[in-house]
C-alpha positions as CSV (number, residue, x, y, z in Angstrom):
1,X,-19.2,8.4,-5.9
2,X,-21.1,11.2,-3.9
3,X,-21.3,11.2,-0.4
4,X,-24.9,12.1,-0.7
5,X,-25.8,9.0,-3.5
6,X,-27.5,6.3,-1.6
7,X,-25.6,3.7,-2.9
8,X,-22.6,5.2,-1.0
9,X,-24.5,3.8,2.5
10,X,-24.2,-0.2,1.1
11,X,-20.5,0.3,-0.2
12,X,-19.3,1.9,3.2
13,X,-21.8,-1.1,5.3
14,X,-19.9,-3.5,2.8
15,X,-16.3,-2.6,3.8
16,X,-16.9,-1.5,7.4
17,X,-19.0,-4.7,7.8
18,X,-16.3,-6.9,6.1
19,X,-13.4,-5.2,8.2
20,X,-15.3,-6.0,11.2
21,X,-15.7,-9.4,10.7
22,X,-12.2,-10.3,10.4
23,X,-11.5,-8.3,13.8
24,X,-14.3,-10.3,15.6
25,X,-12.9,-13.6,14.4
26,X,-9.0,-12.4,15.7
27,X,-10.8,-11.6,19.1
28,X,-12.7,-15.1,19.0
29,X,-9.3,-16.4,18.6
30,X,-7.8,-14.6,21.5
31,X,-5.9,-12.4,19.3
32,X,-5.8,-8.1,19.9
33,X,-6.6,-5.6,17.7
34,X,-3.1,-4.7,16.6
35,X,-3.2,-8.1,15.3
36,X,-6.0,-7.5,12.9
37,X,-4.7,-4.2,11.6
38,X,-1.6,-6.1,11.0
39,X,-3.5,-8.6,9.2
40,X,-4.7,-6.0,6.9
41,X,-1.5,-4.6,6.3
42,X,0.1,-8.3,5.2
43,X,-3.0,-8.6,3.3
44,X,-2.7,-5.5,1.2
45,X,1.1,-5.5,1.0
46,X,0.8,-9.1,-0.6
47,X,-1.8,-8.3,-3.2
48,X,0.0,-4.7,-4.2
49,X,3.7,-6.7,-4.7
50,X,2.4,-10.0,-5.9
51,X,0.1,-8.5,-8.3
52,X,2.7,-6.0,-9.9
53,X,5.7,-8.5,-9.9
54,X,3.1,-11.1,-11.5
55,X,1.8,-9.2,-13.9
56,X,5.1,-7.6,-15.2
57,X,6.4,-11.5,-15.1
58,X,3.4,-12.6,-17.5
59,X,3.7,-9.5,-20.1
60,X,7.8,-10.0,-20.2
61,X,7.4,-14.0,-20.8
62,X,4.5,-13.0,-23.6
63,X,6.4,-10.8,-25.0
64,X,9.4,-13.0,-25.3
65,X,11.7,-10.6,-23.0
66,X,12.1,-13.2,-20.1
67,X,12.2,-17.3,-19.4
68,X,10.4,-17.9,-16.4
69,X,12.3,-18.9,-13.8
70,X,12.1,-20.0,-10.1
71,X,14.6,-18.9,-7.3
72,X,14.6,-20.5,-4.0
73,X,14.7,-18.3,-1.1
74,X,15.8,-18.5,2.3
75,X,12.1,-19.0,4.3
76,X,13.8,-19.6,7.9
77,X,13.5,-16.6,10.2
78,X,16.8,-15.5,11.4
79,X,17.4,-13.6,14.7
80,X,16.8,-10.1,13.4
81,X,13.6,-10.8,11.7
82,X,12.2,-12.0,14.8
83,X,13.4,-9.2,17.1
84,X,11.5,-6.7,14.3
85,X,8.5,-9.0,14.7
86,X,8.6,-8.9,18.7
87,X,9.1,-5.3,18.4
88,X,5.8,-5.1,15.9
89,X,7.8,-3.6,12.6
90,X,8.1,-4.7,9.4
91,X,11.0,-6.1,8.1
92,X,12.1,-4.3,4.7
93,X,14.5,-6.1,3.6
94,X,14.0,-7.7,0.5
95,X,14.4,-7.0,-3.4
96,X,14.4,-4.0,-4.8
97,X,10.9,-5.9,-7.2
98,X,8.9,-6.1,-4.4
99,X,9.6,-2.7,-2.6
100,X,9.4,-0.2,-5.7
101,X,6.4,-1.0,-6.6
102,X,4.8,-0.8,-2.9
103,X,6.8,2.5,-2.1
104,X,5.3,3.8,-5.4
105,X,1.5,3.3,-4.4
106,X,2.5,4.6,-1.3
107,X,3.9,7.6,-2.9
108,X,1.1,8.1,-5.0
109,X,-1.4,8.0,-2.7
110,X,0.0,10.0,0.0
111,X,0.6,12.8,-3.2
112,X,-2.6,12.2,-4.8
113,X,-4.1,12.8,-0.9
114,X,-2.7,16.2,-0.4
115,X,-4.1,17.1,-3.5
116,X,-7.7,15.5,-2.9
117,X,-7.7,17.9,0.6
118,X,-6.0,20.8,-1.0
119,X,-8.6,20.8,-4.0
120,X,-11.6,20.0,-1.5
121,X,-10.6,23.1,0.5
122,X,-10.3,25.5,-2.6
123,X,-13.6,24.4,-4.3
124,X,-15.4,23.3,-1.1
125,X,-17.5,20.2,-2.5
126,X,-16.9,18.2,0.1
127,X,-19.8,15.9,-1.1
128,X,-17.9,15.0,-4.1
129,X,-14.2,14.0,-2.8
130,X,-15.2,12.8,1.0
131,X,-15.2,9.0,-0.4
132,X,-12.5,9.2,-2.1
133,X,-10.3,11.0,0.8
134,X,-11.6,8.6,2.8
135,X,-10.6,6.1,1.1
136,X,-6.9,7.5,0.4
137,X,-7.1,8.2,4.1
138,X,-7.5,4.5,5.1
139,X,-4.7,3.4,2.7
140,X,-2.8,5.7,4.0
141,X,-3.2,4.2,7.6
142,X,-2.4,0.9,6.2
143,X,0.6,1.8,4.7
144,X,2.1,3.4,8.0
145,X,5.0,1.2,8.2
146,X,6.3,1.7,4.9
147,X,6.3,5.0,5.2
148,X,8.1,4.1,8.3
149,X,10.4,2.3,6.9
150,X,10.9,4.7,4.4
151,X,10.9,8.0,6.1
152,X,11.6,7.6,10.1
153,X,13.4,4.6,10.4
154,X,17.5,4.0,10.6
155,X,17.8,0.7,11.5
156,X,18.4,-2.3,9.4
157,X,15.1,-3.3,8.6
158,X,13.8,0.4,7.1
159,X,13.5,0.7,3.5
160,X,16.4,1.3,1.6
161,X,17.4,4.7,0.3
162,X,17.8,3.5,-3.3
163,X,14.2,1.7,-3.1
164,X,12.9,5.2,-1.9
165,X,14.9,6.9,-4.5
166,X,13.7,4.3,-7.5
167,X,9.8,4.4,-5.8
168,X,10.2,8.5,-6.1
169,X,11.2,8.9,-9.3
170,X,8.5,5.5,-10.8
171,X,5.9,8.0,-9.0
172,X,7.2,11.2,-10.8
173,X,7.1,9.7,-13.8
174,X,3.2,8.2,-13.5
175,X,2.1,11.6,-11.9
176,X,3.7,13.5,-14.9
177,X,2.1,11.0,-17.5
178,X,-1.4,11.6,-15.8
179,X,-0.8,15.2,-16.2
180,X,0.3,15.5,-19.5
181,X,-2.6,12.7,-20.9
182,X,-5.5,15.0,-18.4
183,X,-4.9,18.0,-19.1
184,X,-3.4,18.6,-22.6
């Protein structure tokens, strides 16, 4: 979508508008606006690893590869998870299915975002890719703390190495794939 087409105006209203509404309920509520921008962080960290683990859970069982099964987990909050709450970070550690996935959007879109700017500033259509970048831009802002925890941080709660490693190489391979099935 162009900058310039006028449907862009309703789309942006529509998502500023229902961004907005959420922070004006948290400040009804007495809550700040780190609050709501950690809301939206849950929010899209939920849907990215549910989604992806539910997803590859219902093609395996169709396809006869896996029995569904349920594990109980540990819901209690032990000391360290609360001092990384208190402190306002995200505590990464969990399985390895619910972080490659999210540390491979993350990767993707922080790659696919370098290019979007580098290719706007060679060709100079802004008009065409400010939407998009945007966009990327915003997800980007979202997924802070996992690139956080995947980059910056050393204590226990970062992202593990391996999960960085596995996310880098799941995003190499999908980057590759694209470029192969574009361009040739």
């Amino acid at each position: 979508m162009q900058v310039s087409d006028p449907f862009f105006i309703a789309f942006a209203f529509v998502f500023a508008s229902s961004r907005l509404k959420l922070l004006s309920d948290l400040l009804i509520i007495g809550k700040s606006a780190r609050a709501w921008l950690n809301e939206h962080r849950i929010y899209l960290i939920k849907t990215v690893t549910c989604y992806a683990c539910g997803s590859l859970d219902c093609m395996m069982n169709k396809l006869g590869l896996r029995q569904a099964n349920f594990l109980p987990t540990n819901k209690a909050g032990d000391i360290d998870k609360n001092k990384y709450y208190e402190m306002g970070k995200f505590d990464f550690r969990t399985s390895y299915m619910f972080l490659i996935p999210l540390g491979t959007l993350v990767i993707l879109n922080l790659t696919c975002f370098v290019g979007g700017v580098a290719r706007v500033i060679v060709t100079r259509n802004w008009d065409a890719m400010l939407a998009q970048m945007l966009f990327s831009f915003y997800v980007l802002i979202m997924s802070f703390p996992v690139i956080e925890g995947m980059v910056f941080r050393k204590d226990d709660g970062r992202v593990s190495l391996l999960s960085t490693l596995m996310s880098t190489v799941v995003s190499l391979v999908f980057l590759s794939l694209g470029y192969f099935l574009l361009l040739h």
